[in-house]
C-alpha positions in Angstrom: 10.0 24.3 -0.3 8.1 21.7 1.2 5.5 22.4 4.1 3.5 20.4 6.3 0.5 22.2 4.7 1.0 20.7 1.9 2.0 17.1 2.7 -1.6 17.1 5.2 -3.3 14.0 4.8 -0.6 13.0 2.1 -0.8 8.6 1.9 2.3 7.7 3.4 1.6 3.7 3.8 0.2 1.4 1.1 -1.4 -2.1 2.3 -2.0 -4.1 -1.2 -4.7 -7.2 -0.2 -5.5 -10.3 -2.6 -6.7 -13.6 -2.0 -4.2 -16.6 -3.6 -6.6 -18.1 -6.5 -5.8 -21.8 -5.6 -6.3 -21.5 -2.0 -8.1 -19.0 -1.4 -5.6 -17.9 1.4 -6.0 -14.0 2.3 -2.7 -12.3 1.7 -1.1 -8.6 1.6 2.0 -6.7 1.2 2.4 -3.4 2.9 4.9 -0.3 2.0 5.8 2.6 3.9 7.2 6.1 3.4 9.6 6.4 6.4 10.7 10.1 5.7 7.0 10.8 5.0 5.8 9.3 8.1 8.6 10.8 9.9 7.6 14.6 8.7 4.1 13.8 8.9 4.5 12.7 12.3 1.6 9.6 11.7 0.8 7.4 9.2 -1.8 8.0 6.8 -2.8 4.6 5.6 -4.5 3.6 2.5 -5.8 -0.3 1.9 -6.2 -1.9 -1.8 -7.7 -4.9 -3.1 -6.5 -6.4 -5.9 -8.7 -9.2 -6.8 -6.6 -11.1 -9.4 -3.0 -9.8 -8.6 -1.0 -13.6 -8.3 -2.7 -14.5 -11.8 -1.4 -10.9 -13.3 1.7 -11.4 -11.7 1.9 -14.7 -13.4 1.0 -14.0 -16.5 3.5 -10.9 -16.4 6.3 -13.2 -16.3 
């Protein structure tokens, strides 16, 4: 069983930040856990910065 104890402070949103390498344009992408937010009752937010995500991405593919 799951309690609210234990989901405390839990992240429940992601925001994911880069900056696009030929423009320099800032960018991000954000996810959410509704039914966590829901239990939680607020959103516990965490940000990351990715410095070289598109050129990963690209590479990836």
């Amino acid at each position: 069983m799951i309690t609210r104890a234990a989901l405390d402070g839990a992240v429940n949103e992601i925001l994911v930040k880069w900056e696009e390498p030929g423009s320099g344009e800032a960018r991000q992408w954000r996810e959410r856990n509704l039914a966590a937010i829901s239990f939680a009752g607020q959103i516990v937010s965490e940000t990351i910065e990715y410095a070289g995500l598109p050129t990963i991405c690209t590479n990836l593919t």
